[in-house]
VMD Tcl script that draws the C-alpha trace (Angstrom):
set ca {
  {63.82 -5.76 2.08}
  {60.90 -3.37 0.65}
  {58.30 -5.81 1.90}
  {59.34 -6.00 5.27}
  {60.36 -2.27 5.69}
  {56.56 -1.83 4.54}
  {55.79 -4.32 7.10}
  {56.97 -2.38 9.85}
  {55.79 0.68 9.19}
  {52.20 -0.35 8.24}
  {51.01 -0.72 12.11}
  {52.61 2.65 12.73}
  {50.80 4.73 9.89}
  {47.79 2.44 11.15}
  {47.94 3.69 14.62}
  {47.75 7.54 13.10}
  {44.50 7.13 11.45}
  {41.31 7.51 13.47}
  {39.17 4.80 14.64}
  {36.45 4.55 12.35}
  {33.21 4.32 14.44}
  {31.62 0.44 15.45}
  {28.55 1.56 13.85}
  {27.12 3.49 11.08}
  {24.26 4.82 8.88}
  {25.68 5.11 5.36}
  {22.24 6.30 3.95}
  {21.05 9.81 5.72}
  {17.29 9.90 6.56}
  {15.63 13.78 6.25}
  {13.24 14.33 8.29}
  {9.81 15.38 6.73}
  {7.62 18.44 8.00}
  {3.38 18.21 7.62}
  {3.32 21.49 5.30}
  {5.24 19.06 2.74}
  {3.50 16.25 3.32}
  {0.09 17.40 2.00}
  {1.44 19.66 -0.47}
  {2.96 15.83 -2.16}
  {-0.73 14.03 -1.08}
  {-2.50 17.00 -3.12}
  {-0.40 16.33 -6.63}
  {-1.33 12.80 -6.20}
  {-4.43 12.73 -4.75}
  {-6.73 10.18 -6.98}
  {-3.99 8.45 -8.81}
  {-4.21 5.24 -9.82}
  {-0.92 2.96 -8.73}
  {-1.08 2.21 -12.62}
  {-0.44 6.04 -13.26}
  {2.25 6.07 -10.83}
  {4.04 3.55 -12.00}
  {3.70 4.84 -15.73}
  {5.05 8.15 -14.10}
  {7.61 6.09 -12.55}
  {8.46 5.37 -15.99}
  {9.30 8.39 -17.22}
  {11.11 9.51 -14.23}
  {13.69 6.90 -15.10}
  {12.58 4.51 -12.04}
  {11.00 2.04 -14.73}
  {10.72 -1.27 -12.65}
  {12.35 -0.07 -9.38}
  {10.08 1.06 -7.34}
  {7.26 -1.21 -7.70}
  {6.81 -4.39 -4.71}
  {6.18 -7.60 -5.98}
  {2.70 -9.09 -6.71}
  {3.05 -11.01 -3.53}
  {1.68 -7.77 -1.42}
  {-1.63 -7.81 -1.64}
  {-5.13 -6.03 -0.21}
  {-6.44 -7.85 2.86}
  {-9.73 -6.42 1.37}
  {-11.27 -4.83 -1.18}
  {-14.06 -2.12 -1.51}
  {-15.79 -3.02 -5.34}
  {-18.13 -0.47 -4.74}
  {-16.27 3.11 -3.53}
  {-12.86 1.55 -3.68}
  {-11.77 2.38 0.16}
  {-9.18 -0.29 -0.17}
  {-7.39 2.45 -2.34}
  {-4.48 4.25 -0.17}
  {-1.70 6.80 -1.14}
  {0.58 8.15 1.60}
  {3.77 9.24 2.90}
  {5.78 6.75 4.38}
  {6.44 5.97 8.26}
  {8.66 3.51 8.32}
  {9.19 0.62 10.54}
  {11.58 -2.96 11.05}
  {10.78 -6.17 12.94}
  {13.23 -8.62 13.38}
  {12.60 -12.17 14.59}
  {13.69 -12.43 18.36}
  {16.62 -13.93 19.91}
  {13.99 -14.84 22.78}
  {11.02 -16.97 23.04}
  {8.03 -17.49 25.44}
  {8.55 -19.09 28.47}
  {6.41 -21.46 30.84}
  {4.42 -19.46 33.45}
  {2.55 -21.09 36.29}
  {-0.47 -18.71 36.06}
  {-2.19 -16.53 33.66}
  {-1.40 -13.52 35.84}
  {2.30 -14.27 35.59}
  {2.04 -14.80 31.55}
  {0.62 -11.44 31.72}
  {3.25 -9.16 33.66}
  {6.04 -10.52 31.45}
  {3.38 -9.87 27.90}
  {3.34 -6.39 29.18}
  {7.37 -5.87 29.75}
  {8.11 -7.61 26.28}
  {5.57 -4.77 25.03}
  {7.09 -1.81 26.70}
  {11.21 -3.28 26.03}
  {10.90 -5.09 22.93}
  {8.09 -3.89 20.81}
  {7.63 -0.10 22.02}
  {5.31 1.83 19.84}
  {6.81 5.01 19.68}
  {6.74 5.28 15.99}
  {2.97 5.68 16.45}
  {3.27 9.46 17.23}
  {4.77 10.20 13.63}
  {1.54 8.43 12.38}
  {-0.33 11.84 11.66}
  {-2.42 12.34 8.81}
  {-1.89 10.95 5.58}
  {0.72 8.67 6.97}
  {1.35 5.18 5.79}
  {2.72 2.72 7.95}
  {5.40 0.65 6.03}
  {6.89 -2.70 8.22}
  {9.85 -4.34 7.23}
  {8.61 -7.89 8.71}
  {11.33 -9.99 7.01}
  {12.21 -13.19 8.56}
  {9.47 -12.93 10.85}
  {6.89 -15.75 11.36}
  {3.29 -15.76 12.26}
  {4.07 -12.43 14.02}
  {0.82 -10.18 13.74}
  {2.26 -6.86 14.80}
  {-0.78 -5.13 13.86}
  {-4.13 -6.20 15.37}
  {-7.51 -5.01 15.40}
  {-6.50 -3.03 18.75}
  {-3.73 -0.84 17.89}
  {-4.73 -0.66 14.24}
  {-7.78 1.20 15.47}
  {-5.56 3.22 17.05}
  {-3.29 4.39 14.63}
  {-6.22 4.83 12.21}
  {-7.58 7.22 14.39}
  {-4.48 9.23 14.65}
  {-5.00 9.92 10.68}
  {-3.09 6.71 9.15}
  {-4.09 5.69 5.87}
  {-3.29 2.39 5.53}
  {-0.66 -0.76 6.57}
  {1.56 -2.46 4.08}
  {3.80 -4.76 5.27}
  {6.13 -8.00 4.58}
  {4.72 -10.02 7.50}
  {0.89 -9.59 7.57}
  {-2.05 -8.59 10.32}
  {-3.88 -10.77 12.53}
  {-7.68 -10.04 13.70}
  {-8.35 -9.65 9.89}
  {-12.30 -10.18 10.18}
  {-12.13 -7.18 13.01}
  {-9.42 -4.90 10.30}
  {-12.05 -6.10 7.67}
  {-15.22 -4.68 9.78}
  {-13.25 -1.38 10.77}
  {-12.44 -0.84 7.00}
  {-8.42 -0.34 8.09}
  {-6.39 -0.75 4.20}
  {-3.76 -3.41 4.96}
  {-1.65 -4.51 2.12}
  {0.50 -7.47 3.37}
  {2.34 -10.65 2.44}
  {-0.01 -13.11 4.59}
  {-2.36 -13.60 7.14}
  {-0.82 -14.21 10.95}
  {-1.99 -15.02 14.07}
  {0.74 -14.54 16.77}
  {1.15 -12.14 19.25}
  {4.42 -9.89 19.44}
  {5.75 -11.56 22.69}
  {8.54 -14.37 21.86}
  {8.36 -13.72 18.77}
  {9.44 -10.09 17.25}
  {11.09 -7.05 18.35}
  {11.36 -3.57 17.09}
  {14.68 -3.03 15.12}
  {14.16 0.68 14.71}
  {11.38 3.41 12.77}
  {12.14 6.30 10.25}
  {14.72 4.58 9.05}
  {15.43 3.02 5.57}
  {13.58 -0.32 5.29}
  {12.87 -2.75 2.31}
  {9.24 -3.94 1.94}
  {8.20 -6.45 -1.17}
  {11.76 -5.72 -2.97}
  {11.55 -1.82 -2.80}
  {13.58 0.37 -0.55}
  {11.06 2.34 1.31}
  {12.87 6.04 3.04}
  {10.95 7.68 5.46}
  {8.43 10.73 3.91}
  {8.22 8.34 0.24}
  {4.98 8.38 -1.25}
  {3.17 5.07 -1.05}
  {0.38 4.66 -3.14}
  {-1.74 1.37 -3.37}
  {-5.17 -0.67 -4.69}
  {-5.78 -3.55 -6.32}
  {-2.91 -3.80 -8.87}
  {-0.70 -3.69 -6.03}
  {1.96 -1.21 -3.87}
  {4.43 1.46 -5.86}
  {6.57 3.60 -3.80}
  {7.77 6.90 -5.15}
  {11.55 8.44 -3.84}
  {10.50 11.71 -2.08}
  {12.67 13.76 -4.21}
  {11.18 12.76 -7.62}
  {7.29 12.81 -6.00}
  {6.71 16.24 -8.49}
  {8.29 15.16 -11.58}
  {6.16 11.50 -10.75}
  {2.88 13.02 -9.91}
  {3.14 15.77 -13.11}
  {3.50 12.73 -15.67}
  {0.88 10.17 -13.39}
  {-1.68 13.52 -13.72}
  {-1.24 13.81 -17.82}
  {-1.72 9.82 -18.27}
  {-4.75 9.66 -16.43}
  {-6.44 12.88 -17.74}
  {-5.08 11.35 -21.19}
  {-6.75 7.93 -20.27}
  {-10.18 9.70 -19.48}
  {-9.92 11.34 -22.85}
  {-9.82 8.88 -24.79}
  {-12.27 6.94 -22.82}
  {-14.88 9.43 -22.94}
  {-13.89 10.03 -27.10}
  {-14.25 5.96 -27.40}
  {-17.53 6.24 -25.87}
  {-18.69 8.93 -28.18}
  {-16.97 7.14 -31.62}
  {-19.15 3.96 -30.53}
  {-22.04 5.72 -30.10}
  {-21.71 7.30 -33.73}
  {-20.49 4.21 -35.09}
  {-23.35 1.95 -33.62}
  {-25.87 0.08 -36.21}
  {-28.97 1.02 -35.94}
  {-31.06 -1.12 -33.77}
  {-29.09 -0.10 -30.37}
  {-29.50 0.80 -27.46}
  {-27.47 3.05 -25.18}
  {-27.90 2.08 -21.96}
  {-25.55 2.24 -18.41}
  {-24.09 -0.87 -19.26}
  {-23.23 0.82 -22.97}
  {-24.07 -0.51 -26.42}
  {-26.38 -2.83 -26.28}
  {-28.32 -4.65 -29.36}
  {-32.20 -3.94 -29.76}
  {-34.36 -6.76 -28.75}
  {-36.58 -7.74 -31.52}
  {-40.17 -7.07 -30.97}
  {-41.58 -9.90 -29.40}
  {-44.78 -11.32 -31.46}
  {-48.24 -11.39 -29.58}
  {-51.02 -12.96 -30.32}
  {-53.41 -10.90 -32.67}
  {-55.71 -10.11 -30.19}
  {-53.17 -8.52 -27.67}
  {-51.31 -7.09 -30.17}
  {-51.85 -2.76 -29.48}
  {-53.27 -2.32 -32.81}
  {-56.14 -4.82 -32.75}
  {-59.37 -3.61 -34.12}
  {-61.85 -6.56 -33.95}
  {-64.05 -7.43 -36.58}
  {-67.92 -5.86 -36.77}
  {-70.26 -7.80 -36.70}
  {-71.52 -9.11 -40.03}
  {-68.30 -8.20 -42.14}
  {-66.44 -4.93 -42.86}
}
mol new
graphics top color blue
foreach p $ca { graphics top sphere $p radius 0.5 }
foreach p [lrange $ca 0 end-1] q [lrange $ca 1 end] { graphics top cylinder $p $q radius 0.2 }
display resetview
């Protein structure tokens, strides 16, 4: 009798309750101002990602935050190390389409529907939050062979003041990226173009790139051990403890150097390359030795 009094009555304190809404964001996004963003860039300007992720360490984020070794440099600059990026986050997500390319009788045809799959499906109005110091961050999961970023528009959000690309899909035109020194951390080389194959899911939004959850305004910092992302909120305590491990790590660099100078054997050599063993003297032949007196004539 219980159940089917309870029964009855569930529809009816059902019908009371409000309808809950047919879509929603559970995780809020703030919005980030440009005063902020270079205050954070300052405290970790020259950081190493191996710093950071000590840092991370400390902050209690100890394997969190870091992307898998998969991600890697398109390039790298061995000399002045322009590969090197660190960043606040823009964030973007591609989805595979639910579309694909069609036949076209002519190249003009191909053409006018490129350019409305462009403007519908792949708009880039994310770009204009690309302002200095910005990293772009795509969430290219499930994509394939999608190059979303080119050598064209690349260019073009370089020039707006964005540091770098890192991304689960990858770049195509990588010789032209390569030339135009444009940082691009990615998961592979690709070669398609947007059309019938991607659209824009949304930007600024939470995304997850190489394992990591990746909020709009995190720091991104990245070289050649790879990409670590730092939560917004814990970017001071993070960059505080990153600063002391690398001023620490110079220290005792700069004291090793000094102990192994002291400590050397004699018949070294300091040079650029550091301790290096004297060559012996090599032996000449006694008449082109520096030395040489020859002989007067008749004797002594």
């Amino acid at each position: 009798m219980t159940r089917m009094l309870f029964a009855l009555l569930l529809p009816v304190a059902l019908a009371g309750q409000a309808q809950p809404p047919f879509t929603r964001q559970y995780i809020p996004v703030q919005p980030f101002d440009a005063a902020g963003n270079q205050r954070l860039l300052k405290l970790f300007e020259g950081l190493r990602v191996a710093d950071v992720n000590d840092g991370l360490d400390i902050a209690g984020l100890a394997n969190v935050m870091i992307m898998d070794a998969g991600i890697l440099p398109m390039w790298r600059d061995e000399k002045e190390f322009r590969h090197r990026i660190t960043g606040f986050a823009v964030t973007l997500r591609i989805v595979p389409a639910q579309a694909r390319t069609p036949g076209f009788p002519s190249h003009e045809a191909f053409a006018e529907w490129e350019g409305q799959w462009c403007s519908r499906k792949t708009p880039e109005e994310f770009a204009r939050w690309l302002s200095p110091g910005a990293v772009l961050v795509i969430d290219a999961q499930g994509t394939h062979d999608a190059g979303f970023c080119g050598s064209n528009n690349a260019l073009n959000w370089f020039s707006r003041g964005m540091r770098g690309i890192v991304t689960s899909g990858g770049c195509r035109d990588s010789d032209e990226n390569i030339l135009q020194r444009i940082p691009v951390y990615q998961r592979r080389h690709t070669r398609g173009i947007n059309p019938g194959r991607v659209w824009v899911e949304s930007y600024n939004q939470p995304v997850t790139v190489g394992g990591v959850l990746v909020m709009p305004g995190d720091i991104v910092a990245a070289d050649s051990d790879g990409v670590v992302v730092v939560p917004r909120a814990k970017a001071d305590v993070v960059a505080a403890a990153a600063r002391r491990i690398l001023e620490g790590d110079k220290k005792a660099r700069r004291s090793g150097r000094t102990i192994a100078r002291r400590a050397a054997p004699a018949g070294t050599l300091h040079g650029p390359g550091g301790i290096q063993r004297r060559r012996p003297a090599r032996l000449l032949p006694e008449a082109n030795r520096p030395d040489f007196k020859p002989a007067k004539p008749g004797g002594a």
